[in-house]
C-alpha positions as CSV (number, residue, x, y, z in Angstrom):
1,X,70.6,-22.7,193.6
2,X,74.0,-22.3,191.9
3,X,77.7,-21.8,193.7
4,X,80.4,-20.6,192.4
5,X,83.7,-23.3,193.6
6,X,87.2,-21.7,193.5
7,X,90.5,-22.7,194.0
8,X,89.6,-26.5,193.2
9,X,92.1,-28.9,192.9
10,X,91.8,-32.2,190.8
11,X,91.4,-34.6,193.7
12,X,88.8,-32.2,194.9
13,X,86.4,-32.5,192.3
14,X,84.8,-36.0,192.5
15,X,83.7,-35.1,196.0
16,X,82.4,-31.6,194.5
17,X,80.7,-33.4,192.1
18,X,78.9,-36.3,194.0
19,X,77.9,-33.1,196.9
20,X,76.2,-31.9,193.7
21,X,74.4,-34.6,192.8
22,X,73.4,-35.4,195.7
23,X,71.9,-32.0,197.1
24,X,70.4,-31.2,193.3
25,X,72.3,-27.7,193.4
26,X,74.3,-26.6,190.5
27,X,78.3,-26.3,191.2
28,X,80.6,-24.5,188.6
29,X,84.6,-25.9,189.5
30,X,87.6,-23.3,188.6
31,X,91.2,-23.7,189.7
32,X,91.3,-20.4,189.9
33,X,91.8,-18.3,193.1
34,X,89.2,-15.8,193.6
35,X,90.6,-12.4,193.2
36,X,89.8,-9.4,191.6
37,X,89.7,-10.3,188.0
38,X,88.2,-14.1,188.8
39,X,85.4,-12.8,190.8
40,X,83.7,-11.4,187.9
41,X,82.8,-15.4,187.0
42,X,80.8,-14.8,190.0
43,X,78.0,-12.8,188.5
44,X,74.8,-15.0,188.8
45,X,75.3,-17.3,191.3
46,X,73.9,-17.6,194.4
47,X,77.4,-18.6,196.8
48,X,80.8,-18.8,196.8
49,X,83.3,-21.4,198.2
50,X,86.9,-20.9,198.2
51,X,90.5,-22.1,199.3
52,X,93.6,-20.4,199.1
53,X,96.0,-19.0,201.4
54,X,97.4,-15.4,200.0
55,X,95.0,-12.5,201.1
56,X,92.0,-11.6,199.6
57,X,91.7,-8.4,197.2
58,X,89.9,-5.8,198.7
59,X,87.8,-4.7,195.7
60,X,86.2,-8.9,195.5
61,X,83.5,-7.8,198.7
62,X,82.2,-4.6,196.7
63,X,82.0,-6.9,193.7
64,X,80.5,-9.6,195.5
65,X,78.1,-7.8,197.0
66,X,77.3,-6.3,193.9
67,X,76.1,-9.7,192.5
68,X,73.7,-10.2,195.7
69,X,75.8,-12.7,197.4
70,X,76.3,-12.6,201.0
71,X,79.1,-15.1,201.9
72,X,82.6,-17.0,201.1
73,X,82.9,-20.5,202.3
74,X,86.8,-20.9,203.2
75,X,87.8,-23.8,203.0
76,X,90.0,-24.2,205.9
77,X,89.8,-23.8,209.5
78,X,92.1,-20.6,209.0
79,X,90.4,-17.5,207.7
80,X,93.2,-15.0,208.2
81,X,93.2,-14.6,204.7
82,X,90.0,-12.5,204.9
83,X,89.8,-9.1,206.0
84,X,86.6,-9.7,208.2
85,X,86.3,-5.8,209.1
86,X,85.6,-5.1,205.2
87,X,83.7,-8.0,204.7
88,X,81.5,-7.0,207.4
89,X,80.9,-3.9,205.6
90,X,79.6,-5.3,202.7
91,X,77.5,-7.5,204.6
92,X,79.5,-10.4,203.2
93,X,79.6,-13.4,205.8
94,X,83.1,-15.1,206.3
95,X,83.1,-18.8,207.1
96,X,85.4,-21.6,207.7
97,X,85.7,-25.4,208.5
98,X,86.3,-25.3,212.3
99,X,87.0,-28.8,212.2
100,X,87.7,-31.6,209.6
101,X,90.3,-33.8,210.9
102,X,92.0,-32.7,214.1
103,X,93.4,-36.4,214.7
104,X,95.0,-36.3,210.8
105,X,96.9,-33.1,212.1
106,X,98.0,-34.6,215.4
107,X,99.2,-37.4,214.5
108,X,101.3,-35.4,212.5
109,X,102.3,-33.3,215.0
110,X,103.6,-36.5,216.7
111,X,105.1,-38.2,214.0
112,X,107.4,-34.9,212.7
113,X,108.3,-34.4,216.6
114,X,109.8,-38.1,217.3
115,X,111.3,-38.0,213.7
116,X,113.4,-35.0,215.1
117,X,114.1,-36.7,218.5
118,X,115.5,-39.8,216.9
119,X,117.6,-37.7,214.4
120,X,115.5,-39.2,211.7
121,X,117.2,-36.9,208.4
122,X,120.3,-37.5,209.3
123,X,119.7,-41.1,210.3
124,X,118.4,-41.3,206.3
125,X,121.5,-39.1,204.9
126,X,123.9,-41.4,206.8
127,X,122.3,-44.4,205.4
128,X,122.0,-42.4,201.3
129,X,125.7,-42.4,202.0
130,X,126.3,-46.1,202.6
131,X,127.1,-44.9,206.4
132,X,126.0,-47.2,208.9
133,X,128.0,-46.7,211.8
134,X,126.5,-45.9,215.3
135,X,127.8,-42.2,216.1
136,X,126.4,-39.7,218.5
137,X,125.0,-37.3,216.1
138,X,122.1,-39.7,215.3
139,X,121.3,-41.1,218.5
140,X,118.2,-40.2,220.2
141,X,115.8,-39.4,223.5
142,X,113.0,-41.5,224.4
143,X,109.6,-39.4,223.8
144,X,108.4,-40.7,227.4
145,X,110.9,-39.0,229.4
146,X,110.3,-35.6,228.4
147,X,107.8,-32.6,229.3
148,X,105.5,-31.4,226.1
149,X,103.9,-27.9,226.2
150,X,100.7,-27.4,224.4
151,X,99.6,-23.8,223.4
152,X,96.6,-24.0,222.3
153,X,94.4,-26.6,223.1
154,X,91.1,-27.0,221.2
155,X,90.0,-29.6,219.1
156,X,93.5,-30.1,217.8
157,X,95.0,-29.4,220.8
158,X,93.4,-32.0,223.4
159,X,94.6,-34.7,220.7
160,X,97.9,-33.8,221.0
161,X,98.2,-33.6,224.5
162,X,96.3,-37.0,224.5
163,X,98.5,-38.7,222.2
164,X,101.7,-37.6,223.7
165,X,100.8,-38.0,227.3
166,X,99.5,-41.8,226.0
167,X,103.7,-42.5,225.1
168,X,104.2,-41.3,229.0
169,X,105.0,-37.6,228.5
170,X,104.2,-34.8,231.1
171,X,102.2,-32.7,229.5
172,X,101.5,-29.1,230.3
173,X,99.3,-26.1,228.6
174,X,97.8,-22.8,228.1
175,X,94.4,-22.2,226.8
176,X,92.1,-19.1,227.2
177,X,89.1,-20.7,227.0
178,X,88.4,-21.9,230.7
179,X,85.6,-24.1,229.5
180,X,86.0,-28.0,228.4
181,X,89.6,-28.2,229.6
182,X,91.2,-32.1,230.5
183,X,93.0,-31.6,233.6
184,X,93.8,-35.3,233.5
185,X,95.2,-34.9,231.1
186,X,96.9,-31.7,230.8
187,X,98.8,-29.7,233.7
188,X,97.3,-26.3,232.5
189,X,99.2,-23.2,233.5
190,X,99.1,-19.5,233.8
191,X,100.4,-18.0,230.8
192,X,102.4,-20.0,227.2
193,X,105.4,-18.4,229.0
194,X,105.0,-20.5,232.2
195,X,104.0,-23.6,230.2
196,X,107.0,-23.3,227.9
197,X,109.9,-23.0,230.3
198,X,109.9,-26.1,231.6
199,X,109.0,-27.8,227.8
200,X,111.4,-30.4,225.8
201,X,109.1,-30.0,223.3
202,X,106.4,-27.1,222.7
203,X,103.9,-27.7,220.0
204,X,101.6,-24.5,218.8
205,X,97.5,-25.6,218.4
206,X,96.2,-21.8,218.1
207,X,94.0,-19.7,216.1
208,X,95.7,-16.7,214.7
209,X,95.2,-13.0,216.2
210,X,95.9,-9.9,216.2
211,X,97.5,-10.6,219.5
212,X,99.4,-13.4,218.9
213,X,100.9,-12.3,215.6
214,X,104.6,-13.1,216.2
215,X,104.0,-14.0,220.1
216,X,106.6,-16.6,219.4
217,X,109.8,-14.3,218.5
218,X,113.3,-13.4,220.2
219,X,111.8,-12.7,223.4
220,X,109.5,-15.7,223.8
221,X,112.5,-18.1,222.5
222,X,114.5,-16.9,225.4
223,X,112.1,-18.3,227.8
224,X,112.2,-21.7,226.6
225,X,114.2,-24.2,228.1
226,X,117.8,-24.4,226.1
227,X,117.7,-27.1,223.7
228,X,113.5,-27.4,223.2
229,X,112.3,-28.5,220.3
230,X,109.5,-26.3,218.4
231,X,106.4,-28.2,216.2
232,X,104.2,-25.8,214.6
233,X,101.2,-27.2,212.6
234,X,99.3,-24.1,212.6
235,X,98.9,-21.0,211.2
236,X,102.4,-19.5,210.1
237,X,102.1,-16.2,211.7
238,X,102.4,-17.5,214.6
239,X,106.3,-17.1,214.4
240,X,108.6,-15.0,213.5
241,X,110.6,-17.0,211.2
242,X,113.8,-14.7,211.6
243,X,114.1,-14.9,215.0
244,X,113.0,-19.5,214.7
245,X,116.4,-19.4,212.6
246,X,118.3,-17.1,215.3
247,X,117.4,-19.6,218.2
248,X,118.3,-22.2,216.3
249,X,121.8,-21.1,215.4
250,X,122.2,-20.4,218.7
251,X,121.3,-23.6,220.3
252,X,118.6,-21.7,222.4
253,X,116.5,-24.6,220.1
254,X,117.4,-27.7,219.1
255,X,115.5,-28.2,216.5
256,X,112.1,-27.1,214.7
257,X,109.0,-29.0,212.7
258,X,107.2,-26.4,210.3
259,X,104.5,-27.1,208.5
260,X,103.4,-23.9,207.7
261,X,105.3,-20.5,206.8
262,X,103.8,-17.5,207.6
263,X,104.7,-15.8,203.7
264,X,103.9,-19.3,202.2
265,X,101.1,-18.2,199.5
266,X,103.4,-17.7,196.4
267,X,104.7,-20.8,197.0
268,X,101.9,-23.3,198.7
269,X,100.5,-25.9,197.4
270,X,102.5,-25.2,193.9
271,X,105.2,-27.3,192.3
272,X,108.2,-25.0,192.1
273,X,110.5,-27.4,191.0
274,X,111.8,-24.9,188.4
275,X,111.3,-22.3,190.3
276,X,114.1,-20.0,191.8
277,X,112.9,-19.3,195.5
278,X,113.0,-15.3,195.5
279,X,111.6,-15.5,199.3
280,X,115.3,-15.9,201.1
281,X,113.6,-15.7,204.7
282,X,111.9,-19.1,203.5
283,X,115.0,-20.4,201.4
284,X,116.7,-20.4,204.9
285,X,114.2,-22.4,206.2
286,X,114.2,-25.0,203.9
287,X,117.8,-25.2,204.3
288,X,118.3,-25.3,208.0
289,X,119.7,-28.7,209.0
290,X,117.7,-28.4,212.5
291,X,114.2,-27.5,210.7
292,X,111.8,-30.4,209.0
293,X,109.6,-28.5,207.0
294,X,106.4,-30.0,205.2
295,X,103.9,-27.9,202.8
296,X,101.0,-27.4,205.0
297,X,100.4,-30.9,204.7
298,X,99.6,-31.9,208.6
299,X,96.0,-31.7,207.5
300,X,96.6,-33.3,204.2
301,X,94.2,-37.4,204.3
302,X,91.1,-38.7,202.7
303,X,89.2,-37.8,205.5
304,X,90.3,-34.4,205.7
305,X,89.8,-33.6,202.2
306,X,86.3,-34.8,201.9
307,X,85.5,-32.6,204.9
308,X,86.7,-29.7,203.7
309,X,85.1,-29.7,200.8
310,X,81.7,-30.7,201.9
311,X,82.1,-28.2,204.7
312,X,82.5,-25.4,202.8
313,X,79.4,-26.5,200.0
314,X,77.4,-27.3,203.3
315,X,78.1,-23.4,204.6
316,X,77.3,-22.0,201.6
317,X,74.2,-23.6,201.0
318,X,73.2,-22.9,204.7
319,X,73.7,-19.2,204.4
320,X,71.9,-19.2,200.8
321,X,68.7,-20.8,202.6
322,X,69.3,-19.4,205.7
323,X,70.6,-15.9,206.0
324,X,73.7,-17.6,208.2
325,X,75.7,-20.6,209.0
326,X,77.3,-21.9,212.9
327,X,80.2,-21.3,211.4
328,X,80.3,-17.7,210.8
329,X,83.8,-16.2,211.8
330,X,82.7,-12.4,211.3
């Protein structure tokens, strides 16, 4: 057996390696993304595991397929990358890692959201200033006091809510699945627009659709309560990023944590130090005073690392001996 690794970073490889070893399968490593020209490296092997974040080219299935191989291991929980329709018709199966480290995400989630609440940047650019007086500008809320809305609530989700209601928050939600929900922990409600307009602090858990692209825009800002704060730690599309930086200017939000950035992929994970930032939607949010913004890093830990790449070796090798994997998406 012999897969084809793309999109490999440096820390990634030991753990590719040591997989290899240890399951006696042949692994060939390339930093490369897989796209149209790179998937030609392809011919011969059995699988395919990728990770990267900008959309796939269309003409990779046909080629794929061409070479006899029936599957791409993302690897990431997030597959909107993909275009599972095509895929499909090339009989190519699409999978992902549904779950590698929900806890290193939520904590993260937790972290960036009492970081805002105790005006933790300008707390720091007071104090690179030799600033230490007490003014109100830096003073904060106690987490406990306030009501946290959690759309989404999977396995990400139910630690969130679990962490936060554990400081002594209120915590409502919406999830569509009816199943395994934690009504003592969560005060689960209607719709996100119900959960939200009560909310301090809404935090987005949630898979991307084609019905929730954008569901958190102009109109859906309006039904928060003035002054919320927004944490988003999942996929970027989630929110429209022109109407975030509206809200926020006009104090409909007080404040934003963004991990992710729904045109991200010429950018993330690179170093663009010497880069000028073409992209001024995302210039502007780097830039906004009220927005901490990481790199898609809420997932970034040992743990979560290791998993992914073992998940997406383990799918891969599933589908090649089996004709499938449990984590199929398509």
């Amino acid at each position: 057996m012999k897969i084809k690794v793309y999109g490999i970073r440096d820390e990634e490889r030991p753990i590719a390696e040591a997989w290899a070893k240890e399951h006696g399968i042949e692994v060939s490593l390339t930093d490369k993304p897989l796209t149209k020209e790179s998937v030609e490296e392809a011919k011969g092997f059995d699988g395919v595991s990728n990770s990267q974040v900008f959309p796939l080219d269309q003409e990779v299935y046909a080629r794929l397929k061409a070479f006899g191989i029936k599957q791409i291991a993302q690897r990431s929980a997030g597959y909107d990358m993909y275009d599972l329709a095509l895929a499909s018709a090339h009989d190519i199966i699409i999978s992902n890692v549904p779950s590698y480290s929900p806890e290193s995400i939520a904590e993260y989630t937790v972290m960036v959201a009492m970081m805002l609440i105790r005006q933790f940047e300008g707390i720091r650019q007071h104090v690179s200033e030799q600033n230490f007086s007490w003014v109100p500008s830096i003073r904060g809320r106690v987490l406990g006091d306030m009501t946290v809305a959690v759309i989404g609530i999977g396995r990400i989700g139910k630690i969130v809510a679990k962490i936060f209601k554990g400081f002594g928050c209120r915590v409502v939600g919406y999830e569509i699945d009816q199943d395994n929900r934690i009504p003592d922990i969560v005060d689960y409600k209607a719709s996100a627009e119900e959960a939200v307009k009560d909310a301090d602090i809404v935090t987005l858990h949630m898979y991307p659709s084609e019905l929730n692209y954008h569901q958190f825009n102009a109109d859906m800002f309006a039904k928060f309560k003035k002054g919320a704060i927004l944490m988003k730690m999942a996929r970027g599309v989630l929110v429209d990023t022109e109407d975030l930086l509206a809200a926020l200017d006009s104090g409909q939000l007080a404040a934003a944590g963004i991990d992710t950035y729904e045109a991200e992929g010429p950018y993330v994970p690179k170093n663009c130090h010497d880069k000028v930032i073409e992209d001024q939607l995302f210039k502007s949010l780097l830039e906004h005073e009220k927005v901490i913004y990481t790199p898609h890093t809420a997932f970034y830990t040992d743990e979560a690392v290791k998993n992914l790449v073992e998940g997406g070796l383990n799918a891969t090798k599933e589908v090649i001996e089996t004709g499938d994997t449990l984590n199929r998406v398509n």
